[in-house]
C-alpha positions as CSV (number, residue, x, y, z in Angstrom):
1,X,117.6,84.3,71.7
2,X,119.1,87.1,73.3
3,X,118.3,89.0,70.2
4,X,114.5,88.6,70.4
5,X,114.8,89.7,73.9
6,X,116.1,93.1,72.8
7,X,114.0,93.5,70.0
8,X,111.3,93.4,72.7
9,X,112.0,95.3,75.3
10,X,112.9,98.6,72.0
11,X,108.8,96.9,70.9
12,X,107.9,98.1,74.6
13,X,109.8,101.0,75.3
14,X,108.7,102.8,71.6
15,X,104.8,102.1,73.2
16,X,105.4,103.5,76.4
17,X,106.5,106.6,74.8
18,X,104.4,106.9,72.0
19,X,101.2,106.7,74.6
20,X,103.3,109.2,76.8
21,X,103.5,111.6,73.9
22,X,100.0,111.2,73.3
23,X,98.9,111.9,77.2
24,X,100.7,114.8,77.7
25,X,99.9,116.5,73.8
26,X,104.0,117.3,74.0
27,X,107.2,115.8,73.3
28,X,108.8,117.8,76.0
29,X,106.5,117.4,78.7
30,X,106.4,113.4,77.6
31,X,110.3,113.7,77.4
32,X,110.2,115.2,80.9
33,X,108.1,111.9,82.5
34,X,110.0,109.7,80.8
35,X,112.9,111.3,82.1
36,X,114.9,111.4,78.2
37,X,115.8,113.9,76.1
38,X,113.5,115.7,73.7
39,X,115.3,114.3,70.4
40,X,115.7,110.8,71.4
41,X,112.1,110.5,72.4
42,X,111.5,112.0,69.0
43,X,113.9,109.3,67.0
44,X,112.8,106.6,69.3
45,X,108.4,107.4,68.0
46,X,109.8,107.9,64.2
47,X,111.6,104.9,64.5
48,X,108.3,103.3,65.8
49,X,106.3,105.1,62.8
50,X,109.4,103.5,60.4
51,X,108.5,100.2,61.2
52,X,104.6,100.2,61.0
53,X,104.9,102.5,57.9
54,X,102.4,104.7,59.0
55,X,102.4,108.2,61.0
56,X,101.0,108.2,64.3
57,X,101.4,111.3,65.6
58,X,100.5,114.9,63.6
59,X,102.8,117.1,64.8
60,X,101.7,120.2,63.0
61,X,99.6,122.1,65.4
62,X,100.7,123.5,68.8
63,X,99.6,120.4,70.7
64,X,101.1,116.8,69.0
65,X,98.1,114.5,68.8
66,X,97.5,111.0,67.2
67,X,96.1,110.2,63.9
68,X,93.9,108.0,63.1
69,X,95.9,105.3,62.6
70,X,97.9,106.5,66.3
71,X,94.4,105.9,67.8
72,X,94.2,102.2,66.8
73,X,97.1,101.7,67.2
74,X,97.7,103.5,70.7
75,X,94.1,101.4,71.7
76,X,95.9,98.1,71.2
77,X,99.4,99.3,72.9
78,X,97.1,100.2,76.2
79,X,96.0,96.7,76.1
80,X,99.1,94.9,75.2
81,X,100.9,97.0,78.4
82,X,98.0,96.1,80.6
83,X,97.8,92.4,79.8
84,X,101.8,92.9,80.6
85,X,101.7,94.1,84.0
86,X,98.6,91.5,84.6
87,X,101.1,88.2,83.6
88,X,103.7,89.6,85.6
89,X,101.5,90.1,88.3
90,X,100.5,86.6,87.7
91,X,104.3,84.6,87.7
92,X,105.0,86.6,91.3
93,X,101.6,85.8,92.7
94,X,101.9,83.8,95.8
95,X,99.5,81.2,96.7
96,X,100.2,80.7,99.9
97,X,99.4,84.4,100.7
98,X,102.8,85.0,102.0
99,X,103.4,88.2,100.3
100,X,101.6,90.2,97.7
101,X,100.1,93.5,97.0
102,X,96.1,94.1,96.6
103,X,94.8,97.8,95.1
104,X,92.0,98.7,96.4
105,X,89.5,101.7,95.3
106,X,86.5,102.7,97.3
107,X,84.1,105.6,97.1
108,X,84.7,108.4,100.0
109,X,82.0,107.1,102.4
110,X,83.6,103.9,102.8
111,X,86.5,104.9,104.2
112,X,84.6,106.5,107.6
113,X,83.3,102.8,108.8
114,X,84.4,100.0,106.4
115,X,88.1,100.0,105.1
116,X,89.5,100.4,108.7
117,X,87.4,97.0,109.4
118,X,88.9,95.7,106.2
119,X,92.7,96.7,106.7
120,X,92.4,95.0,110.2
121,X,91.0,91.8,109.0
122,X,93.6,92.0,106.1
123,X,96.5,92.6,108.5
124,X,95.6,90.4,111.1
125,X,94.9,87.0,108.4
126,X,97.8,87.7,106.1
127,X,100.0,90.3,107.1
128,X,102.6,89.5,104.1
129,X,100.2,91.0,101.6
130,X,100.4,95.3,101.4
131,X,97.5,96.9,100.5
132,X,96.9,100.6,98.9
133,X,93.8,102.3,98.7
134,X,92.9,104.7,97.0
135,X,89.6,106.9,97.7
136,X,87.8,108.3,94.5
137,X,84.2,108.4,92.7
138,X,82.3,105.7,91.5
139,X,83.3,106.4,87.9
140,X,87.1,106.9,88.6
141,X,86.7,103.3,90.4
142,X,85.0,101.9,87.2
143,X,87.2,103.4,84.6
144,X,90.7,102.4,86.9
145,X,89.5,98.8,86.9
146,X,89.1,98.8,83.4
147,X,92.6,100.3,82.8
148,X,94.0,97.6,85.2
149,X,95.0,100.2,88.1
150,X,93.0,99.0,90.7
151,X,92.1,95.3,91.5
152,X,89.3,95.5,93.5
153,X,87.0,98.6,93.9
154,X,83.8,99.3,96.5
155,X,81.5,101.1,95.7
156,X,77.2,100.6,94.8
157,X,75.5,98.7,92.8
158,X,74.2,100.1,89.7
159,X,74.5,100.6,85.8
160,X,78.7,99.4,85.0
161,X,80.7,100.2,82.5
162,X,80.4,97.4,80.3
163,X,83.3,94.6,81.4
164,X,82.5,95.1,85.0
165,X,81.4,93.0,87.6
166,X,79.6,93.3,90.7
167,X,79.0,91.9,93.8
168,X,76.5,92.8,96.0
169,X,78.0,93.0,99.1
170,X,75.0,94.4,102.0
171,X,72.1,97.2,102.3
172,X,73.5,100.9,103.3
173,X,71.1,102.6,105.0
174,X,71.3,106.6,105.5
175,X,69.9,109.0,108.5
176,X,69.5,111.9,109.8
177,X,72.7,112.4,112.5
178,X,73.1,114.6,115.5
179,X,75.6,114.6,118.2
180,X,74.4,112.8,121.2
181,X,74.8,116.2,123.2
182,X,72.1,117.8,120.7
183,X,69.5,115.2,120.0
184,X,65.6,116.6,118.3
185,X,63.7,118.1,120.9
186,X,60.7,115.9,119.1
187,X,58.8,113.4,120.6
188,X,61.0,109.9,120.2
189,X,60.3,108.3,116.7
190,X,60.7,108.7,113.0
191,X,60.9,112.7,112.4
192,X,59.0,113.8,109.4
193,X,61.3,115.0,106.5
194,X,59.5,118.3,106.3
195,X,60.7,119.4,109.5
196,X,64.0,119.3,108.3
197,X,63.0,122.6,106.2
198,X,63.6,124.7,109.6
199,X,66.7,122.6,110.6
200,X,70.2,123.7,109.6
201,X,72.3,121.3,108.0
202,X,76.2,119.8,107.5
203,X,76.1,118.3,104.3
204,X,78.9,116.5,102.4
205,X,79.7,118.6,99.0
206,X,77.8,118.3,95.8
207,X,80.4,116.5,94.1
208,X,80.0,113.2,96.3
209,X,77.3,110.5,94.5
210,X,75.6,110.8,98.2
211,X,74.7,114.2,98.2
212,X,73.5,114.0,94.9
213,X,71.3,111.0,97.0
214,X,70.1,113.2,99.2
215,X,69.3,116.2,97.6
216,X,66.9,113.5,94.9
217,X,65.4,112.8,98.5
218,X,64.9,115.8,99.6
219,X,63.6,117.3,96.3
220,X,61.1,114.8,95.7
221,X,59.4,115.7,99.4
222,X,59.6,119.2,98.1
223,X,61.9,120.4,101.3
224,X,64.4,122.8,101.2
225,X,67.3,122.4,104.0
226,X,69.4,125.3,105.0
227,X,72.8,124.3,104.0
228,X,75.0,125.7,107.2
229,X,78.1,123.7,106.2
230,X,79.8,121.6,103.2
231,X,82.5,119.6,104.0
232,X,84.5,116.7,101.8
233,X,85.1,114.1,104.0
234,X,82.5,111.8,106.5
235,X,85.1,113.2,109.2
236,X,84.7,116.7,109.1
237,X,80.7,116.1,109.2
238,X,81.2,113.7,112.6
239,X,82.9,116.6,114.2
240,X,80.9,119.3,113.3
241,X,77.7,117.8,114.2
242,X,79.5,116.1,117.8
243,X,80.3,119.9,118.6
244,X,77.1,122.2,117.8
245,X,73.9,121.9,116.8
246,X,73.9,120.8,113.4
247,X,72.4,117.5,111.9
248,X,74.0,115.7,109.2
249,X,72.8,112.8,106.9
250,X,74.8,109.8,107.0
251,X,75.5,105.6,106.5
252,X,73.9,104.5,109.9
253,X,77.0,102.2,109.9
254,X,79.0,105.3,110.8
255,X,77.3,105.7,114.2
256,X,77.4,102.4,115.1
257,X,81.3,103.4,115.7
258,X,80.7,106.6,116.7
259,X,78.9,107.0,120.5
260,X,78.7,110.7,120.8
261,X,76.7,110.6,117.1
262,X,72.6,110.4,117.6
263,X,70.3,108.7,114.4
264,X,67.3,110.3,114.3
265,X,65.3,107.8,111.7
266,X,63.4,110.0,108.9
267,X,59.7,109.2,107.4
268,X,59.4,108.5,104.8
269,X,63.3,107.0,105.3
270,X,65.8,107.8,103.0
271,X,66.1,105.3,99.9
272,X,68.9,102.4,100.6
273,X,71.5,101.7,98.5
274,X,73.4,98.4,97.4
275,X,77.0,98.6,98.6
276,X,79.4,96.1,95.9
277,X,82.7,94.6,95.6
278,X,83.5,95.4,92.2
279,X,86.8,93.9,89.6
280,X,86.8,93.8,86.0
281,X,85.2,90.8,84.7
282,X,88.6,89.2,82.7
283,X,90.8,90.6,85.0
284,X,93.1,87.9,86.3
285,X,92.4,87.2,89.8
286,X,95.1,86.9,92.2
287,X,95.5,84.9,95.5
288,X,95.5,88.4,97.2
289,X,92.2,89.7,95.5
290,X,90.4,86.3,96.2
291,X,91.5,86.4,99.4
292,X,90.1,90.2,100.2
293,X,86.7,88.9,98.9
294,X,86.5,86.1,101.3
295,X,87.2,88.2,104.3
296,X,84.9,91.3,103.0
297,X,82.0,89.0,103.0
298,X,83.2,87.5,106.3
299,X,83.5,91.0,107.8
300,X,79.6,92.0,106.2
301,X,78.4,89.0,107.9
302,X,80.6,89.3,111.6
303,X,79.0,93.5,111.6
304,X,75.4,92.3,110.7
305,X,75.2,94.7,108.3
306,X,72.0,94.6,106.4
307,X,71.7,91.9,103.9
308,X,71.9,92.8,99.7
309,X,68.4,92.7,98.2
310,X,68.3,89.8,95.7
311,X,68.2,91.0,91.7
312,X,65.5,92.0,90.1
């Protein structure tokens, strides 16, 4: 017995460092991560390569890649690992929700009105289970499900990655902000979007899926903004716009938490979007992640937040 158990763990050990040396293109730089020396990493992959009969790595260029056997090979090792970490996830899941760990990725917007709400809830129903989040694109999200490194992700609803499964979770609505010191001198009531082509603007960066949202909008009512300010974060933008003139387009869920921010609606409005809970779809659900469903629903319907359309 105690000899199969070592065979396995050397079975283990020779994946993890043949997928390291195939990340990083280097036996050093793997060597380095791993934190073992160059040659025993080296012996340890041969060894590997001994055993299968087949090279896996072609080491003749500057940068060590995998063959074509190393790719289908490495493919099934990622697997094997990840269904690993999943079953011991599994034997020290609690289900009594006295401890446990939930990891959580959500698209940048989110983390201005909704995972504050979330942690709270979280905290205050099971405070034994820890909780990291991590804030990152939609993509990212998708892919990190899929390679088992998040559990849960939030994010829209949409084309997935195949293996991934949604949730539809409430309606986001975006608008036109101000700061309640510098509301639109306009008569009260929906301001017409062409207007906003002599109003300067703070705009989150064109690498967030929301600005890309908004500049669609804009372009198809043919307006061009002046761009006074990019920022990367829903923060900055509340500030900037609380302290001078400058409007900013945001989730209407932001001001309901922010009373020195001022909606302005737009006509035509700005096209809603489907906010989801998303997991991958044979991921092994834990007591923690079912548990973080429940009370994200709970919290949509406690904040009245508007209700997912049905699918099409």
């Amino acid at each position: 017995m105690t000899a199969i158990v070592v065979r396995m763990a050397l079975e283990l050990r020779h994946l993890r460092y043949l997928l390291a040396v195939a990340e990083h293109g280097s036996f050093t730089r793997a060597a380095e991560e791993l934190r073992i020396s160059q040659p025993t990493l080296s012996q340890q992959v041969k060894q590997l390569e001994r055993a299968l009969g087949a090279q896996l790595l072609d080491r003749t260029g500057r940068t060590v890649r995998l063959t074509d056997a190393g790719r289908a090979y490495a493919r099934h090792a990622r697997s094997a690992l990840r269904d690993l970490a999943a079953a011991e996830r599994a034997v020290h899941d609690v289900q009594d929700l006295s401890r446990g760990h939930l990891r959580l990725a959500v698209t940048p917007t989110f983390t201005a009105y909704l995972v504050g709400p979330l942690t709270a809830e979280l905290h205050a129903r099971h405070p034994g289970i820890s909780l990291t989040v991590r804030e990152t694109s939609q993509d990212r999200i998708e892919t990190g499900l899929l390679a088992d490194e998040f559990d849960l992700g939030i994010a829209f609803r949409g084309p997935h990655l195949p293996g991934i499964a949604a949730t539809a979770l409430f309606t986001e609505t975006l608008t036109l902000v101000t700061g309640a010191d510098h509301p639109p001198a306009e008569p009260p009531g929906p301001l017409p979007v062409q207007q906003l082509a002599s109003r300067q603007l703070a705009l989150l960066s064109g690498d967030f899926a929301t600005r890309s949202h908004i500049d669609d909008y804009f372009g198809r009512h043919g307006v061009s903004p002046r761009i006074a300010v990019e920022a990367n974060s829903v923060q900055a933008l509340t500030e900037v716009v609380q302290r001078t003139p400058l409007a900013t387009v945001l989730p209407d869920a932001v001001t309901h938490d922010h009373p020195r921010l001022f909606p302005v609606p737009l006509d035509p409005a700005l096209p809603t979007r489907t906010v989801a809970l998303l997991r991958r779809a044979d991921a092994y659900r834990s007591a923690a992640a079912r548990a973080f469903a429940d009370l994200t629903h709970d919290l949509v319907r406690t904040r009245a937040y508007a209700p997912a359309p049905d699918p099409a």
